[in-house]
Backbone bond lengths (Angstrom), bond angles and torsions (degrees), N, CA, C in turn:
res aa  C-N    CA-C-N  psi(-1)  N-CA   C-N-CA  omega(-1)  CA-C   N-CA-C  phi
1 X - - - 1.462 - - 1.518 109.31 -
2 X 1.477 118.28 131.38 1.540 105.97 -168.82 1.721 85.18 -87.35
3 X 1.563 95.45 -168.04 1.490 128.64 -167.46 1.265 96.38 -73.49
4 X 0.947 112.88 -58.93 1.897 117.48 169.51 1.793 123.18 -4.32
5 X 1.510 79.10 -79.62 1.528 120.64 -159.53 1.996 104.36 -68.83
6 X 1.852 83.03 -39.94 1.838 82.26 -173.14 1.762 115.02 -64.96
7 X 1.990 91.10 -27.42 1.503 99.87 -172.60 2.035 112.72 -72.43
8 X 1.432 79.71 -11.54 2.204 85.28 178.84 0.988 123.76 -88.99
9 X 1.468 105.86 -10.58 1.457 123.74 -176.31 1.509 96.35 -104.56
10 X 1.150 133.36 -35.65 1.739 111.49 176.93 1.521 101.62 -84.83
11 X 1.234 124.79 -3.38 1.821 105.84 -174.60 1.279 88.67 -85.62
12 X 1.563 120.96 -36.39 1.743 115.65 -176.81 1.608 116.79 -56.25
13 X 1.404 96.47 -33.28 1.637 100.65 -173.40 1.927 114.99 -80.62
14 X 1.195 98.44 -19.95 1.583 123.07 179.38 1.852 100.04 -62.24
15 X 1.490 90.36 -56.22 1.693 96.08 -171.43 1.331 107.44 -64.78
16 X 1.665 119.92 -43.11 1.595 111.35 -166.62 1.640 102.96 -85.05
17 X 1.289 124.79 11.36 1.586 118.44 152.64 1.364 107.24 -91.23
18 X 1.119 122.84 -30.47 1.661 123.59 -171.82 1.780 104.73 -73.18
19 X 1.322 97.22 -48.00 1.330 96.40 -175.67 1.578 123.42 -75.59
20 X 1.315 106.92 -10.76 1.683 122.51 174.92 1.898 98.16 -84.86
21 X 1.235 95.36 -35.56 1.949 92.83 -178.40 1.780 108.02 -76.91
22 X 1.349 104.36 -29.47 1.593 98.69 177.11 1.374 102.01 -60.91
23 X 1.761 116.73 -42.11 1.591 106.49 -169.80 1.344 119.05 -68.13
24 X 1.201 127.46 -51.18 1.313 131.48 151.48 1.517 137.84 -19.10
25 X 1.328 97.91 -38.65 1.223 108.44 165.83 1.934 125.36 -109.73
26 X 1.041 107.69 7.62 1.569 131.52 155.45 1.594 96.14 -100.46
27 X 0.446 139.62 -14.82 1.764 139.26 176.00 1.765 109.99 -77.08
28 X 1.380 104.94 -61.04 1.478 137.31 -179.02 1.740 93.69 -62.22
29 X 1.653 131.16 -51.70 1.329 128.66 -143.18 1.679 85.82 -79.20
30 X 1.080 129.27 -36.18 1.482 153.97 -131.79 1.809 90.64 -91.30
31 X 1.009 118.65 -22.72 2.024 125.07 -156.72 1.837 87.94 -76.52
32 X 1.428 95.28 120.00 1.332 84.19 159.31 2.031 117.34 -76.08
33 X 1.420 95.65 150.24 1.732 114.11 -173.93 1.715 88.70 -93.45
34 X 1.484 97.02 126.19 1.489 114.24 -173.85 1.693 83.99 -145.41
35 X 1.637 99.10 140.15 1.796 131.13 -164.33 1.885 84.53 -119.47
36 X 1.248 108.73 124.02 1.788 107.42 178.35 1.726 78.54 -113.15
37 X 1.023 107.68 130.21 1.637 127.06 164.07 1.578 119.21 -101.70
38 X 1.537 115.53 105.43 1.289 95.03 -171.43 2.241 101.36 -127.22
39 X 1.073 149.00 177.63 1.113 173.35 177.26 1.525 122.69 104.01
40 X 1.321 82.49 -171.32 2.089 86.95 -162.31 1.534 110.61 85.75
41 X 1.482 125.09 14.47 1.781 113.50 -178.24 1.562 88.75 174.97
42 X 1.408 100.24 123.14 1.664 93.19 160.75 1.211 119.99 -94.49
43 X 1.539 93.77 173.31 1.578 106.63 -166.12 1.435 100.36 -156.77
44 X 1.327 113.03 168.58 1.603 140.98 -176.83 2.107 100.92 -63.73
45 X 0.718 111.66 64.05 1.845 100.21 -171.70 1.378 111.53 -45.26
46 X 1.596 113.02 -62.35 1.757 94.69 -175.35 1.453 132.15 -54.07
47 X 1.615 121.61 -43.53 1.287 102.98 155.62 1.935 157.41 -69.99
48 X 2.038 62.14 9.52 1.826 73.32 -162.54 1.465 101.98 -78.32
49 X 2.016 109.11 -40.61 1.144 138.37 179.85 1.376 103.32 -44.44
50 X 1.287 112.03 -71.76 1.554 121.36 -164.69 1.768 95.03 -42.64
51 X 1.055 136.89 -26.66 1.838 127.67 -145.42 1.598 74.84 -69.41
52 X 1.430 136.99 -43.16 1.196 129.44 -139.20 1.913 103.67 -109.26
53 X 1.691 91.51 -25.55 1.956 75.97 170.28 1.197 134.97 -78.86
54 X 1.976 98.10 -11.02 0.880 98.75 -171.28 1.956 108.61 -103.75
55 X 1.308 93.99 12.44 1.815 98.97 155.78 1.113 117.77 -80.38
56 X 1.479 124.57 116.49 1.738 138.46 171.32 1.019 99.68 -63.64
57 X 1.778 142.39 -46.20 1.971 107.34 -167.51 1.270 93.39 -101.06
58 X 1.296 149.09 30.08 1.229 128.59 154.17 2.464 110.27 -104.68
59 X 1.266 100.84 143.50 1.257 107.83 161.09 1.552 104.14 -107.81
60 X 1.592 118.24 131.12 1.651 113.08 -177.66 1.208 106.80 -126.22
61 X 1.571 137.76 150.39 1.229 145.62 129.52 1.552 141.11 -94.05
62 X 1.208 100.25 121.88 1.515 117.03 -153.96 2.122 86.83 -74.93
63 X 1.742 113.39 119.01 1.110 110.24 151.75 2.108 118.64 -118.61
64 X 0.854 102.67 153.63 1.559 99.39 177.34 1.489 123.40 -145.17
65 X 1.873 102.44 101.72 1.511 113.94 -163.57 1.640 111.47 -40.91
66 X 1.593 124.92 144.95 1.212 123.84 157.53 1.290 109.78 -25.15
67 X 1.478 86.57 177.02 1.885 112.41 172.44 1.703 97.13 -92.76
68 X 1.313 137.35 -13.85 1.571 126.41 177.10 1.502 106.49 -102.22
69 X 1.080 140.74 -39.01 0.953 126.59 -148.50 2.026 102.48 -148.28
70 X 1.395 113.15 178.18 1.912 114.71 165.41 1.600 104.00 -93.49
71 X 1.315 101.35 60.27 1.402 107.86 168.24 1.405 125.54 -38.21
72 X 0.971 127.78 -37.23 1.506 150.48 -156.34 1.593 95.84 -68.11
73 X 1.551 114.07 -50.35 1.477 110.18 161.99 1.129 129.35 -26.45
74 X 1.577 117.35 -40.59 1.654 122.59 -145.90 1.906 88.61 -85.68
75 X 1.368 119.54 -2.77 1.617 98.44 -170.78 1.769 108.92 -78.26
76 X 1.039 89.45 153.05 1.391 122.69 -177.12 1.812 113.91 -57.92
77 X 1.490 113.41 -46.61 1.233 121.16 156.69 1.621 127.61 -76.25
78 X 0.775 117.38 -2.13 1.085 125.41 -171.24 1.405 121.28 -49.84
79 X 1.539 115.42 -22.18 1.481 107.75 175.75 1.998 93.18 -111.25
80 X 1.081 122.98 23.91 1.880 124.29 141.92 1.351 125.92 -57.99
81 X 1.409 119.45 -21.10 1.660 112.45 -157.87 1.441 91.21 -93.23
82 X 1.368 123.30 164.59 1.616 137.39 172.43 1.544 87.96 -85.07
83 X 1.105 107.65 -42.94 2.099 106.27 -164.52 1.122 104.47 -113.42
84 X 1.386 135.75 172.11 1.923 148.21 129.98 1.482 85.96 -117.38
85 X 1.507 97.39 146.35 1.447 128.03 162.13 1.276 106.93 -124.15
86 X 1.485 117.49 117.49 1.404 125.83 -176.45 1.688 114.07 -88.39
87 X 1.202 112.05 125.43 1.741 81.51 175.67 1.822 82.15 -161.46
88 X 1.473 90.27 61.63 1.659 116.85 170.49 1.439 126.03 -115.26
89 X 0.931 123.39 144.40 1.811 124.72 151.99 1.126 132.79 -104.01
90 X 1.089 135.77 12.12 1.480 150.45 174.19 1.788 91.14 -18.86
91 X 1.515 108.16 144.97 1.425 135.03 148.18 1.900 129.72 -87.16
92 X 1.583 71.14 -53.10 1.779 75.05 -168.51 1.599 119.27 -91.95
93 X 1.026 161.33 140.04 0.666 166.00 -139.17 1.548 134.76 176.74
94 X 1.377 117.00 91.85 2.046 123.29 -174.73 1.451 95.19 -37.69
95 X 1.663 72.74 175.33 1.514 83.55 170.56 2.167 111.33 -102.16
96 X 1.299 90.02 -5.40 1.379 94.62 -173.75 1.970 100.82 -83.92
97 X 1.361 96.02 -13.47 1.521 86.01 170.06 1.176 103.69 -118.19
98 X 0.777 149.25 -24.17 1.919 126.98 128.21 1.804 132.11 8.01
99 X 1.457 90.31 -67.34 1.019 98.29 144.31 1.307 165.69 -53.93
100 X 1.353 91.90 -44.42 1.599 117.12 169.99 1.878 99.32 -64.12
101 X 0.899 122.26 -57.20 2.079 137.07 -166.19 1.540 88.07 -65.86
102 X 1.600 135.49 -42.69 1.176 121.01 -174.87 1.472 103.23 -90.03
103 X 1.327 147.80 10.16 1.354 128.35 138.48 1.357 126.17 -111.52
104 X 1.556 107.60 35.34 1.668 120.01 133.00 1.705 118.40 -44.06
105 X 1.137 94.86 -38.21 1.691 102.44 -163.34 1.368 93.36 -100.71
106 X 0.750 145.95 -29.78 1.560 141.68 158.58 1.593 108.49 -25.29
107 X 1.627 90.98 -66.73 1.678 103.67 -149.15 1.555 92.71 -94.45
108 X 1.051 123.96 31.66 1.398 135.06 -179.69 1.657 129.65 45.07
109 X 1.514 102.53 30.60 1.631 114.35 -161.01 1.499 94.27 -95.71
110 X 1.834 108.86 125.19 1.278 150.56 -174.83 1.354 115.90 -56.50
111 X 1.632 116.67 105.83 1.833 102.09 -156.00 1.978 91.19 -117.88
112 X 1.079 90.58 150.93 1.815 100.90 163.04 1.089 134.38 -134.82
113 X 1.308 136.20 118.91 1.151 119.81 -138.08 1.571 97.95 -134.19
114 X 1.640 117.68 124.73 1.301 124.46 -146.87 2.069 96.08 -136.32
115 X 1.994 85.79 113.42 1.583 80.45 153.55 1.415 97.11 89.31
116 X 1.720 101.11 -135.07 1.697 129.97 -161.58 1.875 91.31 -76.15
117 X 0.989 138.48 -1.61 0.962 112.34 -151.98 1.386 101.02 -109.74
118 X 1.191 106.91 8.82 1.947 105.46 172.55 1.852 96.11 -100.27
119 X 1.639 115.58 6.18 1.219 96.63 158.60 1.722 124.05 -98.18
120 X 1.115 102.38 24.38 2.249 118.84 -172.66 1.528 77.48 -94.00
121 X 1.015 76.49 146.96 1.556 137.01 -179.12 1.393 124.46 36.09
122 X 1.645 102.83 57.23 1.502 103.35 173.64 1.437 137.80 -22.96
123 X 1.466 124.11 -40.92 1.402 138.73 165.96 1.344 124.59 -48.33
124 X 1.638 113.50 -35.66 1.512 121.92 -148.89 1.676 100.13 -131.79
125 X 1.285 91.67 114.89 1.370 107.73 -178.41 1.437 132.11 -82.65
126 X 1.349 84.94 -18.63 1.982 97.43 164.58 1.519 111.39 -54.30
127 X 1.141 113.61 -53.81 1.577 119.65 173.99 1.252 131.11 -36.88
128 X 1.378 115.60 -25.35 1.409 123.81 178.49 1.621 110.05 -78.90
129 X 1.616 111.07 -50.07 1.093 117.29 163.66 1.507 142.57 -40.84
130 X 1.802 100.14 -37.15 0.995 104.94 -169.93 1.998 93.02 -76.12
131 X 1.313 119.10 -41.93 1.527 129.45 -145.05 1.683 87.46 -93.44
132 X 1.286 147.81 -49.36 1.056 160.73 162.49 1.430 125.06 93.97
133 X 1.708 94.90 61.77 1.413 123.36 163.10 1.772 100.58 -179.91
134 X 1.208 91.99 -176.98 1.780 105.32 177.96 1.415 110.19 -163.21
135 X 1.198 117.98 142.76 1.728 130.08 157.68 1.481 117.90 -119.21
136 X 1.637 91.47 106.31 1.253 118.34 176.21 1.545 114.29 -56.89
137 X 0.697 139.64 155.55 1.788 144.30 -158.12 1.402 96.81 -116.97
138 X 1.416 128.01 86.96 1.869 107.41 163.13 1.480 135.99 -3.10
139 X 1.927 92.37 -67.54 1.751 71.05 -169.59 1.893 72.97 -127.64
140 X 1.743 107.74 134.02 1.563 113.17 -175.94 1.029 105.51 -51.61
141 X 1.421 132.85 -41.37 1.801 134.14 -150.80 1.113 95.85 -97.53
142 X 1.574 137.70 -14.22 1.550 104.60 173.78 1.570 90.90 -126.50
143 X 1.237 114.26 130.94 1.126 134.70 -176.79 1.850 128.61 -73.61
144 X 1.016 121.54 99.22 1.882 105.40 -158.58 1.468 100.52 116.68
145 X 0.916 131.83 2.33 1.449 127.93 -149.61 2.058 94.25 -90.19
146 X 1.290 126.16 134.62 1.497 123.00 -159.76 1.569 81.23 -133.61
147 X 1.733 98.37 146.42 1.341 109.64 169.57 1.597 120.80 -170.14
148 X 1.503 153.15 149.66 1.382 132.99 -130.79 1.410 100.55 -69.72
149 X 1.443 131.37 -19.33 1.421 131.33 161.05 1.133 141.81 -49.43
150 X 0.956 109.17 -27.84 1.617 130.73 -142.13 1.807 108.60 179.54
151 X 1.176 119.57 140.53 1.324 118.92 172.79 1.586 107.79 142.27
152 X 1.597 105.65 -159.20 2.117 104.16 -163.41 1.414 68.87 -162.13
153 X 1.905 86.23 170.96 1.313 98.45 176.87 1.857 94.69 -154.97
154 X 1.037 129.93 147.21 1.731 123.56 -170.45 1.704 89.76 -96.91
155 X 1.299 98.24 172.66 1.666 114.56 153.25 1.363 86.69 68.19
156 X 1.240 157.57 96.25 1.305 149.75 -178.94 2.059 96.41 -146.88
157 X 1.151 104.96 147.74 1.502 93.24 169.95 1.717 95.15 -127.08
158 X 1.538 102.56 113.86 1.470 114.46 -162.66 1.683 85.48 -96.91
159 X 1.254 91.93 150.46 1.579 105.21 165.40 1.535 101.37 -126.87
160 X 1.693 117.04 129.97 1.754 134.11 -156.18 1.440 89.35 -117.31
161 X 1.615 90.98 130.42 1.622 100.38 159.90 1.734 118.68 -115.23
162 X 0.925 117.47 129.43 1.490 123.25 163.89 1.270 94.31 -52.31
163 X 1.608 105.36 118.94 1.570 118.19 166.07 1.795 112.09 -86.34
164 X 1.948 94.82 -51.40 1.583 107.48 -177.76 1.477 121.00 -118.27
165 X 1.447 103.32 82.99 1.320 117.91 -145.96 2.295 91.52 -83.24
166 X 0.945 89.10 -5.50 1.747 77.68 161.33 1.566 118.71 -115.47
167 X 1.437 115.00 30.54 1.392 100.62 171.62 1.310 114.87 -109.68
168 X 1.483 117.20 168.76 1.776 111.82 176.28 1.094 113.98 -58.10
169 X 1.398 142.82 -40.33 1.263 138.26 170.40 2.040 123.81 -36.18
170 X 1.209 127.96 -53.84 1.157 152.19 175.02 1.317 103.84 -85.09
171 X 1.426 125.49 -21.41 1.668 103.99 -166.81 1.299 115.81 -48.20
172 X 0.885 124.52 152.37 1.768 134.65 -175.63 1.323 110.19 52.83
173 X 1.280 122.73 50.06 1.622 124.37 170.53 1.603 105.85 -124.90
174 X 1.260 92.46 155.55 1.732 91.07 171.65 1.471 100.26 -142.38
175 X 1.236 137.76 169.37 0.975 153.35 176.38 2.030 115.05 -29.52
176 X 0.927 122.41 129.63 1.572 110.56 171.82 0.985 124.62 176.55
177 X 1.299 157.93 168.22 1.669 162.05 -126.97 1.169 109.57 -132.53
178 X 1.212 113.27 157.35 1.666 124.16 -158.69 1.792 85.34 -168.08
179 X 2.147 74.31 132.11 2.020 79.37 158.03 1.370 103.03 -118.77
180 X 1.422 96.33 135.08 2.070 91.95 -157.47 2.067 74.91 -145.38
181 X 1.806 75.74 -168.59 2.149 97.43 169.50 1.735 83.29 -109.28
182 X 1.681 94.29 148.42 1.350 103.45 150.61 1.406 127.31 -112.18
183 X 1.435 131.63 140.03 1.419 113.13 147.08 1.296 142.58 -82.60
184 X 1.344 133.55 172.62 1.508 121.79 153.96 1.181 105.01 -142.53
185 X 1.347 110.31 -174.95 1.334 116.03 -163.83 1.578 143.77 82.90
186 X 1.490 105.37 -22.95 1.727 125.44 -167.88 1.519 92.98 -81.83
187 X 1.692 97.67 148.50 1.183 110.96 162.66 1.487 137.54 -54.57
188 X 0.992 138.97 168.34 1.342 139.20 172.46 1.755 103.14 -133.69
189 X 1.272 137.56 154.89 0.886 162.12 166.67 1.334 115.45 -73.37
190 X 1.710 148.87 130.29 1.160 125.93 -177.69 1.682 113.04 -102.54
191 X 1.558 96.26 1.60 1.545 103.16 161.74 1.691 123.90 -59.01
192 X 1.098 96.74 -41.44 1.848 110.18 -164.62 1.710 124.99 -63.95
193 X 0.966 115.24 175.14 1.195 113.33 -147.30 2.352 78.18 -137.49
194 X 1.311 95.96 115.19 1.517 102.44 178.55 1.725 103.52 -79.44
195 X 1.318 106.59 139.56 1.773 105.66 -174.18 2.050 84.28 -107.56
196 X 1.626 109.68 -61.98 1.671 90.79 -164.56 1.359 83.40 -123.46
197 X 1.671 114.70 -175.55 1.484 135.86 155.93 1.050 131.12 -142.17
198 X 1.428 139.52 -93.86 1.430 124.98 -170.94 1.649 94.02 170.25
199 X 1.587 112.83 161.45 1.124 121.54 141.41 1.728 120.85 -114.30
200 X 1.326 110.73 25.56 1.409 91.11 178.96 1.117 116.90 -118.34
201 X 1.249 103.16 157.84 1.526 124.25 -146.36 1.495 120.82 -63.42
202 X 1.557 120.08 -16.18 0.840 129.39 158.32 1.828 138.76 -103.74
203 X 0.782 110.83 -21.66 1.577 136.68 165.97 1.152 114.36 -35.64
204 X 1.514 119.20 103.42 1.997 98.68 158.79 1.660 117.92 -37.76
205 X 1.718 92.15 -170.90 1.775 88.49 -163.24 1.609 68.16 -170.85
206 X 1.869 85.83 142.99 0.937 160.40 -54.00 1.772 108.14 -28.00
207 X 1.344 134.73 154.02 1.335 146.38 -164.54 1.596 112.15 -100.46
208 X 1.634 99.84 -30.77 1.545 95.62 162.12 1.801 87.13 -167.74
209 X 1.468 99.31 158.98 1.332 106.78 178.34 1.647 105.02 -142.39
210 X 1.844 127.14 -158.83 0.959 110.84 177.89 1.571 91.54 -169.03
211 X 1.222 101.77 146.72 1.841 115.40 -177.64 1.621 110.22 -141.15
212 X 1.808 96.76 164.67 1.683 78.59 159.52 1.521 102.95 -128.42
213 X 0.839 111.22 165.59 1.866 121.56 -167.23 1.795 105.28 -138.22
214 X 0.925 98.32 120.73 1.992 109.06 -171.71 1.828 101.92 53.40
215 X 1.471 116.76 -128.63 1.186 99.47 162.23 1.119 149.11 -130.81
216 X 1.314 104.12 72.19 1.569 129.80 -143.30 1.687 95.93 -135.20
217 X 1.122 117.30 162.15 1.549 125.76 171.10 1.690 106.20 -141.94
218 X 1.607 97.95 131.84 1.356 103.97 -170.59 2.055 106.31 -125.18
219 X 0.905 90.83 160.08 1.334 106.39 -175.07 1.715 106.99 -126.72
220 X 1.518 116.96 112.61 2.067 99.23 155.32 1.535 105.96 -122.71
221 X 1.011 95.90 158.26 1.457 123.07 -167.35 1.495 109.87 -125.96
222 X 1.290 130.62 112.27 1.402 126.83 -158.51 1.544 93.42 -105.09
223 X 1.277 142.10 10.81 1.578 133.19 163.20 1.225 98.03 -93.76
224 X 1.469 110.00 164.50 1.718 129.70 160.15 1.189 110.49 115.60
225 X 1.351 105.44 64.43 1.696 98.36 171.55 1.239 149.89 -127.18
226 X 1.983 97.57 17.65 1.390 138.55 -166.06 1.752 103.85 -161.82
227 X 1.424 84.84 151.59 1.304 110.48 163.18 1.596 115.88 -16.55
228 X 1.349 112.82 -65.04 1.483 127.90 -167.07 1.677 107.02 -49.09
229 X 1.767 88.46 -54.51 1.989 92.03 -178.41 1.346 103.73 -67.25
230 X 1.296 113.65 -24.77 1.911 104.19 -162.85 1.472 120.07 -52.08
231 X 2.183 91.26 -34.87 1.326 112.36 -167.60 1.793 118.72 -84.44
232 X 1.137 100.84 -4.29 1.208 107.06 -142.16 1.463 100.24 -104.38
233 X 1.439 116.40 111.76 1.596 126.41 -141.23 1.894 95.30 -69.09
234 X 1.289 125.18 -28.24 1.445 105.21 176.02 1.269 136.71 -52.97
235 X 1.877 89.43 -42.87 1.092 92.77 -175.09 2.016 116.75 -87.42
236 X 1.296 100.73 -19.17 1.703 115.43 155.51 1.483 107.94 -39.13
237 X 1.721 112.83 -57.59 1.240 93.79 174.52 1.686 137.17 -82.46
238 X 1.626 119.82 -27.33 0.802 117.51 141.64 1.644 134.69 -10.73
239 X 1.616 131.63 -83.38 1.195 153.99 106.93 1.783 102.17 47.10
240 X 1.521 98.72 -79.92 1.572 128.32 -172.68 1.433 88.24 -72.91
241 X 1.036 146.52 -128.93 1.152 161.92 -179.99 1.568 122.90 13.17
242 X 1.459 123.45 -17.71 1.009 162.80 -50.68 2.081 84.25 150.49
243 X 1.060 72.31 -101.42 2.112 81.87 -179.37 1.357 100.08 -37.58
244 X 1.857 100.11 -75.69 1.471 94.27 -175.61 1.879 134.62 -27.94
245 X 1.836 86.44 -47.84 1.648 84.77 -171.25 1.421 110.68 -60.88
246 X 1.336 103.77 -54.27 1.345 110.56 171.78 1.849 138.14 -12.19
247 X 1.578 74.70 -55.05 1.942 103.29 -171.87 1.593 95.19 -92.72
248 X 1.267 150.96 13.74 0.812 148.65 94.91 1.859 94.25 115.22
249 X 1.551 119.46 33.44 1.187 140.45 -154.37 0.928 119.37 -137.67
């Protein structure tokens, strides 16, 4: 091979690494940035975690408010992420991070709100508004407290209906079962837009819905609160689909 030929053949080989690293890294630039917010309620972490490592267009960072306060507010990046995924209960809450959570919707950053977390912030009524429902707590001082009004129940084998079977949220879903907790009793918002529901007999209704509030669009989803849902590819996709719409990408 002369000198020529060897030198045309490494500039060729130069480019198809360069051009495989541009993709890679247009691949990588492309991930939506999703903030998972988690304390105030435990939960199962490794499977909960995995729902999200094992999503390819999302990049996530796991934060988890103190034991005093919704710390998680006070970060500095906080208006970087395309999404927050809430899957917190926090009580207490400043007013300087009050603030901070109400210009999410300002800056139009994509929230989802999963589970326990339409039970945060009993006190503060903005919150309902922003997420668009609430579960009132029976009795305030004891926390968990279930009653024919109001209350959950674990181990449940829910059967899910596609309510809005043409939106991005649901696309490619069809009807199907979940062993999850249910609630009843929680508010609903009369802004929102219901995505699935239920036939069982005890279950609030609608199961998740979706609004937008300032200029942001939010999604909650009242399943996912074990292992079983974590795994359980509907609601995986749900979840995903979910971010995406949200983050508006």
């Amino acid at each position: 091979m002369t000198v020529g030929k060897f030198m045309k053949m490494f500039r060729a080989i130069i480019c198809l690494f360069s051009f495989a690293a541009f993709g890679l890294n247009a691949f990588a630039a492309e991930k939506l940035k999703v903030l998972v917010v988690t304390g105030g309620h435990g939960f199962d972490r490794p499977p909960f975690f995995k729902m999200f490592s094992d999503n390819q267009e999302i990049m996530f960072t796991a934060a988890e408010h103190s034991k005093t306060n919704a710390s998680v507010y006070d970060r500095d990046d906080l208006f970087g992420y395309d999404a927050i995924v809430l899957y917190d209960m926090a009580q207490n809450i400043n007013e300087s991070q009050k603030a901070k959570f109400k210009s999410l919707f300002d800056k139009g950053v994509g929230m989802v709100v999963l589970h326990h977390a339409i039970c945060a912030y009993q006190g503060w009524s903005e919150y309902e508004a922003c997420i668009g429902g609430h579960y009132d707590e029976p009795n305030p001082k004891k926390s968990g407290t279930v009653t024919e009004a109001v209350g959950w129940k674990h181990d449940e084998e829910i059967p899910v209906v596609i309510v809005a079977t043409n939106h991005p949220v649901t696309a490619g879903l069809k009807d199907f079962e979940i062993h999850d907790e249910i609630y009843w009793g929680f508010r609903v918002g009369r802004d929102v837009t219901p995505l699935i529901s239920t036939t069982h007999p005890k279950s609030g209704k609608p199961l998740a819905w979706c609004h937008e509030h300032g200029k942001s669009r939010v999604v909650y989803l009242q399943l996912g609160h074990g292992p079983e849902a974590f795994n359980n590819e509907n609601y995986r996709k749900l979840v995903a689909q979910s971010i995406r719409w949200t983050s508006r990408k």
